[in-house]
N, C-alpha and C positions, 0 to 999 in steps of 0.2 A: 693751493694745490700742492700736494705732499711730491706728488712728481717731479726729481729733480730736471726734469727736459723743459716744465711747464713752471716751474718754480717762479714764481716774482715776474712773468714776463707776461709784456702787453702783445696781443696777434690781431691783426688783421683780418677781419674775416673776410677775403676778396670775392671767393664763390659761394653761392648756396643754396643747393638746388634736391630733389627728389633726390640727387643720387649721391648726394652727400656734401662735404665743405672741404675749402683748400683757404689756408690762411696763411701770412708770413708773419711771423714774430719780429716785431720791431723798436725792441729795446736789449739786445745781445751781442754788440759788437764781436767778430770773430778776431782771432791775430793778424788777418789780412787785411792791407789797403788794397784799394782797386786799381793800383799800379802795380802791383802782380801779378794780380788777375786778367789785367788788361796783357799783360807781356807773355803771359802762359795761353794768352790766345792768339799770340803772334800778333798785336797791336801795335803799330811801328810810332805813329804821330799818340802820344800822350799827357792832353795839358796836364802840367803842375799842380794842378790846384783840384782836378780830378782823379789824378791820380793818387793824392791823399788820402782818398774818402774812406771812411771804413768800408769796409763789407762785412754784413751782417749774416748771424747763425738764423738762419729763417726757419730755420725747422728740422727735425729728423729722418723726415723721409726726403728719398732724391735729394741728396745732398753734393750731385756733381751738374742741379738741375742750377742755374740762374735765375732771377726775376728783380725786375726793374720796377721798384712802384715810383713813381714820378706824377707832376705836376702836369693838364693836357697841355694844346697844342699842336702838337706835332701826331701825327697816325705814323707808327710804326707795323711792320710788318705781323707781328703777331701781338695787337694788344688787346684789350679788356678794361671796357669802361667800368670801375669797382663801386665810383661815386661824380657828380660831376668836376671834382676838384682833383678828385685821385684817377689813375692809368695804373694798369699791369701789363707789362711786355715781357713775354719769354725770349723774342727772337735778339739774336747781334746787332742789327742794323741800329740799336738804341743804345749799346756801346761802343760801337764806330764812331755814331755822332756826339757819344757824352767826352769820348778821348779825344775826340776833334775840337772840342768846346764848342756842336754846334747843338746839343743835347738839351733836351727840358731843362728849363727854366729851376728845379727843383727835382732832386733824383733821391731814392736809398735803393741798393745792391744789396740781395741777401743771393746767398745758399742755399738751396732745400727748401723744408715747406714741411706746415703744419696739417695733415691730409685728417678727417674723418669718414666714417662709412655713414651710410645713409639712416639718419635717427641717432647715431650716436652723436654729435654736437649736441643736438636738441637734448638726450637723455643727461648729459653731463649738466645742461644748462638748469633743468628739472631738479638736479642735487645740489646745486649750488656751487659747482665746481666753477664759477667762473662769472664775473662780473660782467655786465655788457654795456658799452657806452658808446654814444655816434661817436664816427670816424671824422677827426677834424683835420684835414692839411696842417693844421698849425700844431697840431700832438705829432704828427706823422713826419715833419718833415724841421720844426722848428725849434721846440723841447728837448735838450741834450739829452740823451740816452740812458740816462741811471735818473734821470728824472721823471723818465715817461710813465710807468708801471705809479707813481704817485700822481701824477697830474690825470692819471685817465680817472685813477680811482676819485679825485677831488673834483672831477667833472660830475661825479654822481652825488658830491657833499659829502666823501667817504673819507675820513682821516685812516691809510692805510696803515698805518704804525699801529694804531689805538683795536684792530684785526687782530686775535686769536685763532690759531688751530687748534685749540683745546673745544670738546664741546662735550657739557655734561644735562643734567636732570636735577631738577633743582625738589 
């Protein structure tokens, strides 16, 4: 995708529905750890070892929005079953408990959020703007993050390197 928003990044597709799709991009680390994040939400207890975590560019729209995809378990306050392995939670009480360390077992924090209108995913996906591969825990949560965008592609047998943006008429 020519898009530099969409450029080389693998997303999530969490919702998708008649009225359209909502995904979080989850190979974009942003400049922030979640121990600023956590502090600029007035977080007073913040394990060490959470508060390192990246926080991810999830997307361009609402980008003062949070979301927690995480490993189940635990029912938070506002979540969303995406897959049985994966969780979406907007609300705080799921970083209360991640700064507490009593949080999912396995977490990513993004910013924002990849939104489409209703048929445009589907239309992009008709040009080939975008590859589609099942969503595994282990791409989502275990894959270092400049790795992910090739291991989604090598879920499909796709050597992404060996991918052109040129396309002509032979």
């Amino acid at each position: 995708m020519q898009d530099p928003t969409f450029c080389s990044t693998v997303t999530l597709v969490c919702e998708h529905n008649a009225d359209g799709a909502l995904g979080i991009i989850i190979n974009r680390p942003s400049d922030m750890n979640l121990g600023v994040l956590l502090q600029q939400l007035n977080i007073a207890e913040i394990d060490a070892e959470v508060a390192a975590q990246a926080v991810l560019d999830g997307g361009p729209v609402g980008r003062e929005r949070g979301f927690v995809l995480h490993s189940p378990g635990r029912d938070f306050e506002s979540s969303m079953t995406v897959s049985p392995e994966i969780r979406l939670t907007m609300s705080r009480d799921v970083l209360d408990a991640m700064a507490g360390g009593r949080g999912p077992e396995k977490t990513l924090v993004a910013l924002g959020y990849a939104g489409w209108e209703a048929g445009q995913l589907e239309a992009e996906m008709l040009a080939n703007s975008w590859l589609s591969v099942p969503a595994t825990p282990e791409l989502l949560f275990d894959v270092p993050f400049e790795q992910r965008w090739s291991a989604a592609a090598g879920a499909l047998g796709v050597d992404i390197r060996l991918l052109s943006t040129d396309a002509g008429h032979a």
